[in-house]
N, C-alpha and C positions, 0 to 999 in steps of 0.2 A: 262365810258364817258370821251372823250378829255375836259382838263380844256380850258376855255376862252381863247384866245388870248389877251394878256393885250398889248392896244392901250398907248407909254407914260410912261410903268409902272404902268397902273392902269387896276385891270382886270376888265371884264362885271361880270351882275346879271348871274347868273342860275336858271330858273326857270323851274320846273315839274309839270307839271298839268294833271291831270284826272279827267272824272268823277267815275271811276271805281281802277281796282288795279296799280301800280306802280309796276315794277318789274327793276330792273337796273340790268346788268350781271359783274359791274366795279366801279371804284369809280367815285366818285363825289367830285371835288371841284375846288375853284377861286381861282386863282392866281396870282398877281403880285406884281413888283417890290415897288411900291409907296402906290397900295393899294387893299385890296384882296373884290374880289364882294360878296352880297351876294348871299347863294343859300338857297333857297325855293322852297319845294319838300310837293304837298299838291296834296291826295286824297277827292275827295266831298264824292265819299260813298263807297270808295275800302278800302285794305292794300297796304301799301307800303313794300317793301324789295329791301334792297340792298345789294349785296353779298359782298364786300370789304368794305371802309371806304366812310366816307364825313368831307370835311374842306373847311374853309376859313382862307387863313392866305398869309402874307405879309413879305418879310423877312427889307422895309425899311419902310416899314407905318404903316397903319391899316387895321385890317382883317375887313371885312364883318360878318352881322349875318347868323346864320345857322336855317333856319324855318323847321321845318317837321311838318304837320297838315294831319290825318287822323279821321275826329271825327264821324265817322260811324266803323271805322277798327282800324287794329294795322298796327303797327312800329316796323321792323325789320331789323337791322344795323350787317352785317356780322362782322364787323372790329371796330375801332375803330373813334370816331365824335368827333371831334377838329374846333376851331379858334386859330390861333397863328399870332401872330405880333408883329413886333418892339416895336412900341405904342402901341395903345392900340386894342387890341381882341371883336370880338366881341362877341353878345350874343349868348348862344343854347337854345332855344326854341321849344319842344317837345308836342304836345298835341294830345293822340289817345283815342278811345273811347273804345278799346279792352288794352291788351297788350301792353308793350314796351318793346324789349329787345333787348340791343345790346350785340355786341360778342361774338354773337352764331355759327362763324364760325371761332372762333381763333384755331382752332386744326389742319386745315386746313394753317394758316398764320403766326404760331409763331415762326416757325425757321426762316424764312423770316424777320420780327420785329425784333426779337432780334440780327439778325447778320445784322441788317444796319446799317452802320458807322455811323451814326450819334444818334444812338440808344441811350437813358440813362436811366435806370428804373428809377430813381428817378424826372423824367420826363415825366413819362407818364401815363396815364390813359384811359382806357374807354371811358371816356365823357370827355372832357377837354376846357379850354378855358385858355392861357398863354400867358406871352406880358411881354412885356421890361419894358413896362408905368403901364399901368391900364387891368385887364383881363375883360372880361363881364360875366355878369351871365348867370348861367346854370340853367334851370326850364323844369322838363320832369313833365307831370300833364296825367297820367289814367281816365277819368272819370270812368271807370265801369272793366277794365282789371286790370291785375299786372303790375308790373315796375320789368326785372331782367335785373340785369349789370352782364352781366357772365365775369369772370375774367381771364386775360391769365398768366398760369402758366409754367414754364419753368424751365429746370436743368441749372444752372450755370458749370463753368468751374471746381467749387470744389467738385463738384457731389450733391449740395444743390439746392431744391426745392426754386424758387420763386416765389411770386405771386407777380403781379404790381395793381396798384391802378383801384380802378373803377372811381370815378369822385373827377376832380381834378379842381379846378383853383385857377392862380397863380400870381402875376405882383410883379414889383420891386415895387412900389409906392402903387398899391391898387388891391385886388383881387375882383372878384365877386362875390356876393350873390349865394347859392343852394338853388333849392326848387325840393323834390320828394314827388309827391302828388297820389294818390292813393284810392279806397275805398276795393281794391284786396292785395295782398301778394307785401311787397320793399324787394326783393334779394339782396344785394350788398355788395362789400367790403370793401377795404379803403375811407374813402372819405375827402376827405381835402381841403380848403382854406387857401391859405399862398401867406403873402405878407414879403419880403426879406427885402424892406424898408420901408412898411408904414403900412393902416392897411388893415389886412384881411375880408374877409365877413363875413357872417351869413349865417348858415345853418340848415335846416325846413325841416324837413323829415314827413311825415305824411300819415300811412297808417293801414291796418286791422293789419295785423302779419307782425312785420318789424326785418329783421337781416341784420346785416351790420358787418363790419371789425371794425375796429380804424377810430373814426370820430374825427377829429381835425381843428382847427383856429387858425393857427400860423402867429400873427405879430411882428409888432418892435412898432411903435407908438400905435397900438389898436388890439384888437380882437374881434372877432362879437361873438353873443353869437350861442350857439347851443339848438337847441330844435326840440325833440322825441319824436311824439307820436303815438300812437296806441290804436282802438276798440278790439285789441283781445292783442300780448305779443310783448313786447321789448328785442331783445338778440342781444348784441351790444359789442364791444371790448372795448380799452381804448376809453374814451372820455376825450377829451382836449381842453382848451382855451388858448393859453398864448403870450403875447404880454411884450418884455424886455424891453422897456420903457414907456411904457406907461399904460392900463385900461385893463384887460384883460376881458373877454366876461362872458354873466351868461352861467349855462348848466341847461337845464329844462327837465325833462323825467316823460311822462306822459301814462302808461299804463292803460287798462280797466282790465288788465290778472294780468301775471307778467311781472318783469321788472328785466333780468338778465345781468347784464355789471360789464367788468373787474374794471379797478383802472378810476376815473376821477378825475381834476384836471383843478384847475384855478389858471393860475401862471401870475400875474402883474407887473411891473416894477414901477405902482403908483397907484397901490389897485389892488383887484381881484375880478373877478364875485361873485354872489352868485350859489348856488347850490342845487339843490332841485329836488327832486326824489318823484313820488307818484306810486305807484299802488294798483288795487281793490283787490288784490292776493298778493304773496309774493315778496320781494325785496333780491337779494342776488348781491351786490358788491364786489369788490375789496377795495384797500384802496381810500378816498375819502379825497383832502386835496385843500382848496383856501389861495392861500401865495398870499401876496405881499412884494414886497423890501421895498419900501415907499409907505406911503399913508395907507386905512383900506384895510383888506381882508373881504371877503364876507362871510354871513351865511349861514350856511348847513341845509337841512331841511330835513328830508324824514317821509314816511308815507307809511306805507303797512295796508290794511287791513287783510294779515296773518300775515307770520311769515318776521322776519326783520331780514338778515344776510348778515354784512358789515367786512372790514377789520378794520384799523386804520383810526379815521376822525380827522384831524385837519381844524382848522384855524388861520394859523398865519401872523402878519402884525407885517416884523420886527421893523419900525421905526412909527407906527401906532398902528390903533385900531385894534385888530381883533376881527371878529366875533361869533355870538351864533351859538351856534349846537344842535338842536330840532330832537328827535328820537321819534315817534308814530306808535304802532302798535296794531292790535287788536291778534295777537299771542304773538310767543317770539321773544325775541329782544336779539342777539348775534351779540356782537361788539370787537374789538381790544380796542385798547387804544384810549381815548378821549381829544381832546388837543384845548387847546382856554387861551390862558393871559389874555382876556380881558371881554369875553362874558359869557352869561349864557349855563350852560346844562342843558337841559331837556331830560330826558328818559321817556316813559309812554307805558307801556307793560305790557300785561299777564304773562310775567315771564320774568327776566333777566340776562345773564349769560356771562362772560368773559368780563363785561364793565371796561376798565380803569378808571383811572379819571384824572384830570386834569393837565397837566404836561407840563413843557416847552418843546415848541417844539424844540429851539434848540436843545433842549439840548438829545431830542429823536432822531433827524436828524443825530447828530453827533454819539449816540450809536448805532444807526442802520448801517451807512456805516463803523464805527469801526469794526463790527461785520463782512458786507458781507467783508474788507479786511483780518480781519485776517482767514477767512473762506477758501478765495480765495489763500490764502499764505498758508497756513495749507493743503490745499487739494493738491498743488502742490510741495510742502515739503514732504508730505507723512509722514512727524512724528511731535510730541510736541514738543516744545522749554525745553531745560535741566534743566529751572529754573521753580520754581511755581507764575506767577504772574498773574497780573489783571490790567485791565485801571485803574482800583482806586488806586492798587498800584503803577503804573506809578505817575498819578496823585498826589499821597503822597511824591515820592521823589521830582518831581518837586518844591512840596511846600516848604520842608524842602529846598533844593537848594534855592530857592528864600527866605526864613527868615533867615536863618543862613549862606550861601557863597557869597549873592548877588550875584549870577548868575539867570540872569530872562530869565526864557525858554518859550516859547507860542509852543505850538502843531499848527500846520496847519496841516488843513486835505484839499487837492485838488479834487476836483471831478470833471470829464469833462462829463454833459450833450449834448445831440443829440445840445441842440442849445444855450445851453451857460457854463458858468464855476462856478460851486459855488466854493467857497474858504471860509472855518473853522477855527478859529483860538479861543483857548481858553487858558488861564492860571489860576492860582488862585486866585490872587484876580478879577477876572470881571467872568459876567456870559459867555456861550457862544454867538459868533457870527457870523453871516453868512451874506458875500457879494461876487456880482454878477458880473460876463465878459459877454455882451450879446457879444458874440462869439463860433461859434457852432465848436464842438470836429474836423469835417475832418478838416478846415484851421487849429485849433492850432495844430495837428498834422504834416500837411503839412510842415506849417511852421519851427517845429521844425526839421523835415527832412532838408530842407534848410540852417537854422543854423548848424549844425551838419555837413552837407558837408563843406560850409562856416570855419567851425572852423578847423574840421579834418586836408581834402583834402588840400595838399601843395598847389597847383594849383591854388586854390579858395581863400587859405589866401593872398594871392599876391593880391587880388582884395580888402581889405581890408575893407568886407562888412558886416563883423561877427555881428561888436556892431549896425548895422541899423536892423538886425533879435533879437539880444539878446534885444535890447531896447524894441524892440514890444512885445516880448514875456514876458517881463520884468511887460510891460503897462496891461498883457492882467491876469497875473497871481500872481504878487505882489503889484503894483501900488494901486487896490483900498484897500487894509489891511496898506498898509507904513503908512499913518496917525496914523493910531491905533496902530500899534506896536511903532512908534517914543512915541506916547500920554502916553504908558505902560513903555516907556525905557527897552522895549525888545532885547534883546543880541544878544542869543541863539534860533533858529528853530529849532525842530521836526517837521521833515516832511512827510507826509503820502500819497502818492498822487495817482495817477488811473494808468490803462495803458498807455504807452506813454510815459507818466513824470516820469519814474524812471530812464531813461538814460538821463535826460536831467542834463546837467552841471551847477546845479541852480545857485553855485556862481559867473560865470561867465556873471548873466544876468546882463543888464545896466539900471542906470536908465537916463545917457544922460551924469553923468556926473563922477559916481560910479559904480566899479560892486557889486554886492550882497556883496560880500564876506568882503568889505572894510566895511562893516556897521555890518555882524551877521555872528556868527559861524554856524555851521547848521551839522544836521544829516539825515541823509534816514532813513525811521523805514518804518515797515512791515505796522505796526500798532499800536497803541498805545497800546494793552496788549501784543504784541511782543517784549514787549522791557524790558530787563531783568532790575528789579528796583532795583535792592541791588547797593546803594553806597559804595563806599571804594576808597579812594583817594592813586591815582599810587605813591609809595614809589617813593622820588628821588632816592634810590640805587636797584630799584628790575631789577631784572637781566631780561635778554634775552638771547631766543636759539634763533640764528640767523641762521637761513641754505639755500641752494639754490646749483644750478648745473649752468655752465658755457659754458659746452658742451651736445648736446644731437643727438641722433641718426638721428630723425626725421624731427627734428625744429633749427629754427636759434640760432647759437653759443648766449651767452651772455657775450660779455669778459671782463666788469667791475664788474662782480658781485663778484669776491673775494674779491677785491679791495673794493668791497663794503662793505662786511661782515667785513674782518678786521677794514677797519674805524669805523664802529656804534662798534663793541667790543673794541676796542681800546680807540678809544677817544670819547666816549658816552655814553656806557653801558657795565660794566660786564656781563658776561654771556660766553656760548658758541658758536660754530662754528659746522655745517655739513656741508663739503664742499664736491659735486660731488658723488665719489662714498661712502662715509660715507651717502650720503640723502636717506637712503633707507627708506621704511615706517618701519621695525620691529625698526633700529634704532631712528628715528622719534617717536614713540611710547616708545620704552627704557628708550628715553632720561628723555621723559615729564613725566612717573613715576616715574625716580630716583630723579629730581627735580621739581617740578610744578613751571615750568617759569611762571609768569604771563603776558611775552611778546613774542609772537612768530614773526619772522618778515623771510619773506620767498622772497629768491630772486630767482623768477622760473617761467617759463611760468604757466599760470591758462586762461583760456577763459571761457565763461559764454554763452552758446550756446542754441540754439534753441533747442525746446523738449520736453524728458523727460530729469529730473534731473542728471539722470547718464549723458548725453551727456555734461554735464557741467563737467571740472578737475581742478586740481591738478598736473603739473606734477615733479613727483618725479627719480629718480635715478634709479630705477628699476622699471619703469613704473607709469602708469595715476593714480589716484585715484579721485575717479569722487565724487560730491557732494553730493550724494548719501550718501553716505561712509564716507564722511569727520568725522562724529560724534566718527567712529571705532578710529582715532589717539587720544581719550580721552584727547580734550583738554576743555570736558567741567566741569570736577570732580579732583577738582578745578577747576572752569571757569577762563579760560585765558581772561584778561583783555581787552587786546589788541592783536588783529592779525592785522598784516602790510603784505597788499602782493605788490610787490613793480615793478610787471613787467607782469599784467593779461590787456585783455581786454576780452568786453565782443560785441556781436550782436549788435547794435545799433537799436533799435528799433522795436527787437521783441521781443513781450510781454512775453513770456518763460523766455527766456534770463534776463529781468527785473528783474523776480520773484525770480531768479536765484538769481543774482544780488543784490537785494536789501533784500533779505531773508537770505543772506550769514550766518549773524551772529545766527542767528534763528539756519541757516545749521549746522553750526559749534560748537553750542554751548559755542559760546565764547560773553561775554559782549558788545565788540564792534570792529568792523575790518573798516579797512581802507584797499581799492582797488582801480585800476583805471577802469575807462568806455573807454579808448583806451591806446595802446603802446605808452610811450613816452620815448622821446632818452635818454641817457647815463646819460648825464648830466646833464638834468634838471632832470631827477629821484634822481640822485646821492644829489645833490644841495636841493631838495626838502625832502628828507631823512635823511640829518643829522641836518635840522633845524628843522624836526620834533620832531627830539629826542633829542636836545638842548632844547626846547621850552618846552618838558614833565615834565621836573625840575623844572617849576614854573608855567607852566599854570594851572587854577584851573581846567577845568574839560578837555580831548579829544581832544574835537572836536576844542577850543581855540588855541591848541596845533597848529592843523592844519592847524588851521585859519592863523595864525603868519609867518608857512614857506609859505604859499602859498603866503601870502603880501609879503614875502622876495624875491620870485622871482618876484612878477608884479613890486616891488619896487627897483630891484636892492641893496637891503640888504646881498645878498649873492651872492658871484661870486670866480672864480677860475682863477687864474691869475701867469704863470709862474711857474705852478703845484703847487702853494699854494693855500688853501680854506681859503678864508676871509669872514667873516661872523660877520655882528653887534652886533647881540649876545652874539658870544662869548668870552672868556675871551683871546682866542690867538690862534693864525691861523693854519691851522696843514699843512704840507707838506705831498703831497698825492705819496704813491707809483706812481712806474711807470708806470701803465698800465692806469691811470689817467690824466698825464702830459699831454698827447694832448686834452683834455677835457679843451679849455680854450678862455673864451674871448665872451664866445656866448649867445646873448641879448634872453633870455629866460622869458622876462615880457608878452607875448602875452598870452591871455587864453589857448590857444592849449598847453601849458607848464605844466601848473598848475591846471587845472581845473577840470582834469582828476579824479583825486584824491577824493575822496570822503568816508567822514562815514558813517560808516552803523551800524542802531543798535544805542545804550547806547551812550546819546552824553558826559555822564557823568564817 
């Protein structure tokens, strides 16, 4: 059916009437500029079918409602049924007295759907109603048939199955209410309300046997609650409520049968739902947990008349009350761990078995994602770390550092959620704590892509737009812990962080008027039991094997790197030299048996590449030796203190690469290495290298070390001037060979110079 002529901008009604069946061969819908009509499509005592889709939608107003009434027949929507508009969406309104089922000819229209340009799964649905403003709600109501939302599924470009949403609706400011009513079988699968800025709706499912995908209420100011139920069984995916600043929604599931669903969850920005699960039969969940940031979290409740088999349930309200957790069953009752600071637990079961008990949630939150990193690092390392430790032992040197060196370390752990950022941060003396970025993972990623070109790309530095990204990213990922770490007279970071943020330059973020670095020394770690805890403070005289190649077959010359090596052995450190063709790996390996350097510093190409681990190197004089491998040069028996590689980059931004990356010291079996995350030129390498190792002589731990050259260049503390190196530091200036003397004069304070640089591993 041709849509309306919109007279103005504004389209006409549609209307279908019968007394008998509706059969349409096309789609149906209103269209215009200002504002979209509605259409209503009603049988008195037929079925209605439409082979394609039906919408009302507006691309500058608002849509029309979408009526379909067959209360003698059924409702059958080949495609998929939409209102969308600027403003605000109108309602869908469904009422048959058989059957409803849309989508029952997507097999027929999905390669179509998904290659329209203006296609986005994360956009689409089944049944939908989306708007700039406010959506409308969506109510499809069975008197006596079933309700099924057949789902369209599709190969992506990476050879991965997708399914998209069955009923969706969405607005910037407010979404609309769901209701699937039923006395027959609810088919469906994703179903979601989300509001981007305000609050979401509420969503009521209610039928004999109901299965569904992942039912969610995502807002910012509020979230509606969600409520299941069912005369015969509930089998339902994740269930979620969560709203980042604001109330988050209750979740109620109410079976006659059983009641089987993944993990649910009420997350608040100023308290959280309650939660409450019943059924006449057994209950088996996931883990069940109502957080709020501020304000109380909600009570959990559940009740089976059989057996009762859940994961981990907490409730925790970090700056509030949280709730009781009541477990009733007339079976057995098998639980994870039970967590509540504030509230009562009750268990009352015919037998009970695996129940935790009462434990800070933090402080589970933080051992749990401890765990899935170093799981994550571990599995793509493909071996142990050389040393025997444990978070508790991490934790233990930490303490002793902080009583006897006054050096005060806080652990941050980073997590990037689908729609905001937790940030961890713990030391010894406070308990753990957790605060929130309602900022969802693609922008902070995004963004970080952005700054990254910004900083990198020559081009982009000329725009001078780097610290208007580093500031935001700064606001979005340390801003709300600075209080607290200032309130701790916190130093030193460890930092643990997701995919994504391991190539990010943390020192270089801003806070408008400081970068990180001017305020905290900081290190990358895998994980907090990755990180090898034996102290032992770097002798001022302990020596280095200094080595690296100059020239290579493959890759670009590097022609101050003797020049290099001579200077740190000369005027820095004792030790020795492998220059070129001496870098071979048996000599490389010779060397560190015949003496166990405790500093290795390697002036040679290394990249950190997409993959598997082997495709990450080393490259040596007679070839790569990939990371893999790195552990065969034994430099972890005696563990080398320090590995400096002084001329690697690594993938920017893929997650391998990261692992790679930030797992270095893991790889290597060395306490702690310093690398960069891109190539930087002669000078500023050169300049930032031998204040490192001027600074190792009196810094108390590494990472301080670092801290100080890296200030030296944003500060112009060190510069080369008429082939002399002058340096605040130090005690008097050294004249640098000649392959150096043109290395002179050149304003190296920008982050792109210094930033690169980064520990990994033992800040200590």
């Amino acid at each position: 059916m041709s849509r309306p002529i919109p007279i103005g901008g504004i389209a006409g009604d549609v209307v279908l009437t019968a007394a008998r069946d509706i059969t349409v061969g096309g789609e149906v819908n209103s269209y215009g500029d200002q504002a979209g009509g509605d259409v209503t499509i009603e049988s008195a005592a037929g079925n209605i079918a439409i082979t394609s889709y039906v919408s009302s939608y507006s691309d500058g107003g608002n849509a029309g409602d979408v009526r379909l009434r067959a209360p003698q027949g059924t409702v059958d929507i080949g495609r998929e049924l939409e209102t969308y508009a600027f403003g605000t969406a109108g309602q869908v309104d469904i009422v048959a007295a058989g059957d409803i089922t849309l989508g029952s000819r997507f097999g027929q229209f999905i390669d179509t759907i998904r290659t329209d340009p203006e296609f986005d799964p994360g956009l689409w649905a089944t049944v939908q109603t989306y708007a700039g403003e406010n959506a409308g709600n969506i109510s499809l109501t069975s008197t006596s048939g079933n309700i099924r939302l057949n789902n369209a599924t599709y190969t992506d470009n990476l050879g991965q199955n997708v399914t998209l949403a069955s009923v969706r609706s969405s607005g910037l400011q407010r979404s609309g209410n769901l209701t699937l009513a039923s006395p027959g079988t609810i088919n469906a699968g994703e179903i979601i309300t989300q509001a981007s800025g305000g609050n979401s709706g509420s969503i009521t499912i209610n039928g004999n046997n109901v299965t569904t995908g992942n039912v969610s209420s995502i807002g910012v100011t509020g979230s509606g609650s969600i409520r299941l139920s069912s005369t015969g069984s509930i089998i339902a995916g994740d269930v979620t409520t969560t709203a980042s600043a604001g109330q988050s929604g209750d979740i109620a599931v109410n079976s006659q049968v059983d009641a089987i669903l993944r993990n649910l969850r009420s997350e608040g920005g100023s308290g959280s739902g309650n939660i409450n699960v019943q059924a006449l039969r057994n209950i088996i969940t996931g883990d069940i947990t109502s957080k709020a940031t501020q304000g109380n979290s909600g009570n959990v409740s559940l009740n089976a008349g059989g057996d009762l088999t859940t994961g981990n349930i907490a409730s925790i309200a970090e700056n509030g009350t949280s709730g009781n957790i009541s477990l009733e069953a007339g079976g057995t009752i098998s639980t994870g761990t039970l967590t509540t600071a504030d509230g009562t637990v009750s268990v009352t079961g015919a037998a009970t078995t695996n129940t935790g008990t009462i434990t800070s949630a933090t402080t589970l939150e933080l051992e749990d994602l401890e765990r899935r990193y170093s799981q994550d690092f571990l599995s793509y390392l493909g071996s142990m770390p050389a040393f025997g430790g444990s978070m508790a032992d991490t934790e233990a040197t930490v303490a002793m550092l902080f009583a006897d060196r006054n050096v005060r370390i806080a652990s941050v752990l980073i997590e990037l959620l689908p729609n905001q950022i937790a940030i961890r941060i713990t030391d010894p003396e406070h308990d753990p704590q957790v605060f929130y970025s309602p900022i969802d993972r693609d922008t902070v990623l995004a963004t970080i892509d952005t700054y990254r070109t910004h900083l990198v790309n020559a081009r982009y530095r000329l725009l001078g737009r780097h610290n208007d990204y580093a500031a935001q990213l700064y606001d979005w990922l340390i801003r709300p812990i600075a209080p607290e770490l200032e309130a701790r007279n916190i130093d030193t970071l460890m930092l643990s962080v997701d995919a994504g943020l391991r190539s990010l330059p943390f020192g270089a973020l801003y806070d408008g008027e400081r970068y990180l670095i001017e305020q905290y020394s900081y290190s990358l770690i895998p994980s907090l039991g990755l990180v090898d805890p034996r102290y032992q403070p770097l002798a001022i005289d302990a020596p280095m094997l200094a080595m690296g190649a100059s020239q290579f077959i493959r890759q670009s010359p590097l022609p101050a790197v003797p020049a290099e090596l001579n200077t740190l052995i000369n005027h820095r450190r004792d030790g020795s030299i492998l220059l070129n063709d001496a870098f071979t790996r048996d000599n490389v390996i010779r060397q560190r048996q015949r003496t166990p350097y405790p500093i290795i510093h390697l002036a040679t190409h290394g990249e950190f590449n997409s993959g598997a681990l082997e495709n990450s190197y080393l490259q040596l004089w007679d070839g790569q030796i990939g990371l893999d491998e790195i552990r065969e040069l034994g430099w972890s028996d005696p563990p080398v203190e320090l590995l400096v590689l002084s001329a690697c980059q690594t993938a920017l931004g893929n997650s391998e690469a990261e692992m790679g990356f930030a797992g270095l010291a893991v790889a290597a079996g060395v306490k702690t290495a310093i690398a960069s995350l891109w190539y930087v030129d002669d000078m500023a390498t050169f300049l930032l290298m031998t204040e490192l190792y001027q600074n190792l002589a009196t810094a108390p731990i590494k990472v301080e070390a670092l801290r100080e050259a890296q200030l030296a260049l944003l500060r112009g503390n060190v510069q080369i001037e008429d082939g002399i190196l002058y340096s605040d530091r130090a005690t008097e200036p050294i004249a640098l060979p000649e392959s150096l003397r043109n290395l002179s004069g050149q304003d190296v304070s920008h982050p792109y110079f210094w930033s690169a640089f980064t520990a990994i591993g033992s800040p200590w």
